[in-house]
C-alpha positions in Angstrom: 85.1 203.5 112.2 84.7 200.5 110.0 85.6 202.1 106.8 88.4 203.4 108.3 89.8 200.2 109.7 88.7 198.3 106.5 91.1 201.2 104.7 93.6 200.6 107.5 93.7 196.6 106.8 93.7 197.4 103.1 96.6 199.4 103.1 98.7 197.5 105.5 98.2 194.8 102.9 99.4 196.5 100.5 102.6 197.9 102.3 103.0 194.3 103.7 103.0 193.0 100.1 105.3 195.6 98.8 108.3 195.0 101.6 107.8 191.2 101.2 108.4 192.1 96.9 111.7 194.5 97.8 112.8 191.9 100.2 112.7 189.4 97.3 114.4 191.8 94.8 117.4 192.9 97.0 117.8 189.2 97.6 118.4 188.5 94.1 120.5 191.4 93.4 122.9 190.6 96.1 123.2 187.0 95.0 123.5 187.9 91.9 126.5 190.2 93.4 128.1 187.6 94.9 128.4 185.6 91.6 132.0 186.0 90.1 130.2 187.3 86.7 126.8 187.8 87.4 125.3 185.1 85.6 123.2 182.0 86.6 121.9 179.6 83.6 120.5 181.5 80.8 119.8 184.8 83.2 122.5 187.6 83.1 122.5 190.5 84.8 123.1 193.8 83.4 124.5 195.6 86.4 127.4 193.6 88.0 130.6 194.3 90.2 132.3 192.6 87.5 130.9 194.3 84.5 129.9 198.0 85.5 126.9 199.6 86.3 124.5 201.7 84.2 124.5 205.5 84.6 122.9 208.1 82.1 124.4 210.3 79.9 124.6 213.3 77.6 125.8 212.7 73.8 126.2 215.2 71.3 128.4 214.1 67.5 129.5 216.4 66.0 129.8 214.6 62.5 131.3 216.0 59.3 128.9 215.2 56.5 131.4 213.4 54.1 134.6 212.1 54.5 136.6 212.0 51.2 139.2 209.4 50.4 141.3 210.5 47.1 144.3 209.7 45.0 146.2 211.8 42.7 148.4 209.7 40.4 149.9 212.7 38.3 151.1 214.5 41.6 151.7 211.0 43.1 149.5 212.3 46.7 146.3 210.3 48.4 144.8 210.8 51.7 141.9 212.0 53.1 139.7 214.7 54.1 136.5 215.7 56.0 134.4 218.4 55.8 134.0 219.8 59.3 132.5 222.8 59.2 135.7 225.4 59.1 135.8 227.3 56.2 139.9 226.5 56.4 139.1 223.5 56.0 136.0 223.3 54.3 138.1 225.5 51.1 140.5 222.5 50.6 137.6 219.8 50.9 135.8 221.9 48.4 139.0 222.1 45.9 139.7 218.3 46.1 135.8 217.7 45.3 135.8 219.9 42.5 139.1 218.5 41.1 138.6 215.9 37.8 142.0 214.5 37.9 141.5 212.8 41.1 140.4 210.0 41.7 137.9 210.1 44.7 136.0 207.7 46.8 133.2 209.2 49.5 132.3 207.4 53.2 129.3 209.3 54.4 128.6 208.7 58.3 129.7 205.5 58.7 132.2 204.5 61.8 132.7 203.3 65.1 133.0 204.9 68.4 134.8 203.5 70.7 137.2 204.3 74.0 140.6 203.8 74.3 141.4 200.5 76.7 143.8 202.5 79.4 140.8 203.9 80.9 138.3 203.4 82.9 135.3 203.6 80.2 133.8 200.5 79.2 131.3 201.0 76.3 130.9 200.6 72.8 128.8 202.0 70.3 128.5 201.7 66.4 127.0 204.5 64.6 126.0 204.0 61.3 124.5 206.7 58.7 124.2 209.0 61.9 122.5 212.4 60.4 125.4 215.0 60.1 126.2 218.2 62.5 125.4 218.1 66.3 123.4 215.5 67.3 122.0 215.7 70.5 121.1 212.4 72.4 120.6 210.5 75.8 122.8 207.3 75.9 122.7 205.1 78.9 126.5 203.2 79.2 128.3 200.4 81.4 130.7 202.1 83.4 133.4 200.0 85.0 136.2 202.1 87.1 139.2 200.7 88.2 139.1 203.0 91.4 137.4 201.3 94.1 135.8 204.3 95.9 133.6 204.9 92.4 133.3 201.6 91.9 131.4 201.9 95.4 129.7 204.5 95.5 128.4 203.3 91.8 127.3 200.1 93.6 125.5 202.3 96.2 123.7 203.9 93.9 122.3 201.1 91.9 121.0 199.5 94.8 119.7 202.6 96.7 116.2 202.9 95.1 115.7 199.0 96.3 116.8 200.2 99.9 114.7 202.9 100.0 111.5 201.1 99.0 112.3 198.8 101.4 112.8 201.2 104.7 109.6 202.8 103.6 107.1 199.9 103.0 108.6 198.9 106.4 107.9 202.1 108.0 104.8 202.3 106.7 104.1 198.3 107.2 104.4 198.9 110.7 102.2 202.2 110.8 99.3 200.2 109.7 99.6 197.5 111.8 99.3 199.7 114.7 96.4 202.0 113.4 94.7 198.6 112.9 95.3 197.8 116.3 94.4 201.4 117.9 93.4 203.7 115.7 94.9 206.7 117.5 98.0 208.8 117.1 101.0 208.5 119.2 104.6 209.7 119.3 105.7 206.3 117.7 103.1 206.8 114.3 104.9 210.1 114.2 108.3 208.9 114.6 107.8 206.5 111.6 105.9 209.8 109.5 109.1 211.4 110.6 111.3 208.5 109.7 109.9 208.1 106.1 110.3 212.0 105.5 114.3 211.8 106.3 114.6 208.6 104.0 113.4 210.2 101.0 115.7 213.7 101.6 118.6 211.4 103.0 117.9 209.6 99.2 117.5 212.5 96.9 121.2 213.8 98.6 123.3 210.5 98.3 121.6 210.0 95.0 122.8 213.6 93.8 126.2 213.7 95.5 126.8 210.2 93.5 126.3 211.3 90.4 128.0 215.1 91.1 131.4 212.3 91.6 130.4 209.8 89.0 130.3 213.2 86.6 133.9 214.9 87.7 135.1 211.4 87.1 133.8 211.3 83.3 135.1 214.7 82.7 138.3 213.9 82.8 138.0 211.0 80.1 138.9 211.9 76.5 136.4 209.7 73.5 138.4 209.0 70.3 136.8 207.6 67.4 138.3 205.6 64.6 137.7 205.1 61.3 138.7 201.5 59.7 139.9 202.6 56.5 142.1 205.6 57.9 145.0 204.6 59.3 146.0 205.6 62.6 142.4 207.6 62.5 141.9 208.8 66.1 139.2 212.0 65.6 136.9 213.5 68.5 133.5 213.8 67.3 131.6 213.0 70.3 131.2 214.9 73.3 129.8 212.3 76.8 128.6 214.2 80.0 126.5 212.8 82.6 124.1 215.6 84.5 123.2 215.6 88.5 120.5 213.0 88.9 117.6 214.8 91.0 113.8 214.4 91.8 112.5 218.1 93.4 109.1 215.9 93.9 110.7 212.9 96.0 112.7 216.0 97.8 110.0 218.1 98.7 107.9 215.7 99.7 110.1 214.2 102.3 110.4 217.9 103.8 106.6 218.0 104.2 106.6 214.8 106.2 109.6 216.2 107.9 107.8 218.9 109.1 104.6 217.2 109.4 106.1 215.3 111.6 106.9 218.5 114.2 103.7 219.5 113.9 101.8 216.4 114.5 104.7 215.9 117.3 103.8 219.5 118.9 100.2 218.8 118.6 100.8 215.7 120.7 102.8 217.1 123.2 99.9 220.1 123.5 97.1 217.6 123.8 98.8 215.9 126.8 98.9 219.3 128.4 95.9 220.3 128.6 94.5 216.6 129.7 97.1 216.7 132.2 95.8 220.6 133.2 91.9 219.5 133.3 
């Protein structure tokens, strides 16, 4: 009995601790919210009403290899061209490579990416000597929608993982303190086991309905790229998705205490039967 209420009192410590800690960070986030830019002294924060917040995302480039700026002063022609991979293409890149009279200057890899400003996308990236032909990558970006129902449920999201450490160190807080007291089982321990198991489902299915919304909304966003010595260059070599953000563990695990929960509750119940029929 002492080693079990000397684990009891260590835990309850330790869950105590842990709800004081999310207390203090949610604090600081929602000031931080309520600051017009989301800055105070030297300290600015990166997720911010005012500035976006952070989701992940999918990149692949699809680069061409060289891009080939030329100038033909017998046939009194210049422009450019990039080798893309189609052999349309690719044939007349080849033929203005190959050709001595013109005159030819190469850019290898070496531009911006950008979005266009009448949309809802706020991020920029430089990529500079980026290897050639579909890169695959994992980008984290700032996005910062006009619409105020993303913009919501964005804000949701960025705060729910503080939320739910919160609810559960207080559940479980308050679990320890009253084994520590009586170190028996009642219907109130197993409405707080049963509590912490719908927190962690109710999570995992806000969490992935979020970004199943935030991802429709990015699909319907076009990326153009630019190249500062082609005028008027607007090319698409990138391709952005966002995937549903999931945790099977975190699921699963909240359905065990879900139905730990019925069975410690129909245990109960039993036990008070059979008391009740001796």
């Amino acid at each position: 009995m002492k080693n079990n209420n000397r684990l009891v009192t260590v835990l309850y410590i330790i869950s105590r601790l842990s709800f004081r800690a999310f207390q203090l960070f949610l604090l600081f986030a929602l000031i931080f919210e309520c600051i017009p830019d989301g800055s105070l002294g030297s300290y600015n924060s990166n997720s911010h009403h005012s500035k976006g917040y952070q989701i992940n995302t999918h990149i692949q480039l699809n680069i061409p290899d060289t891009l080939i700026f030329y100038n033909n002063k017998e046939a009194r022609t210049a422009g450019s061209i990039l080798k893309t991979g189609d052999k349309e293409f690719d044939k007349d890149f080849s033929e203005i490579k190959n050709d001595k009279k013109i005159n030819k200057t190469y850019q290898i890899n070496n531009f911006d990416v950008y979005s266009i400003s009448d949309h809802d996308f706020n991020t920029k990236k430089e990529f500079n000597n980026v290897e050639p032909q579909n890169n695959f990558s994992d980008l984290s970006v700032i996005v910062n929608p006009k619409n105020y129902f993303l913009k919501g449920a964005l804000l949701v999201k960025n705060y729910l993982s503080l939320v739910l450490g919160l609810f559960v160190s207080y559940q479980l807080m308050r679990l320890f303190k009253q084994l520590r007291t009586d170190f028996a089982f009642d219907q109130l321990l197993n409405k707080r086991i049963r509590n912490i198991g719908y927190s962690l489902v109710s999570f995992q299915i806000i969490n992935m309905t979020i970004s199943i919304i935030t991802t429709q909304y990015l699909s319907t966003i076009n990326y153009y790229h630019y190249i500062p010595t082609v005028e008027n260059s607007k090319f698409q070599f990138m391709n952005l998705s966002t995937y549903v953000e999931y945790n099977w563990q975190t699921l699963f695990m909240g359905l065990c205490l879900v139905v730990l929960a019925k069975l410690l509750s129909y245990g109960y119940d039993l036990q008070n039967e059979n008391e009740l029929t001796i």
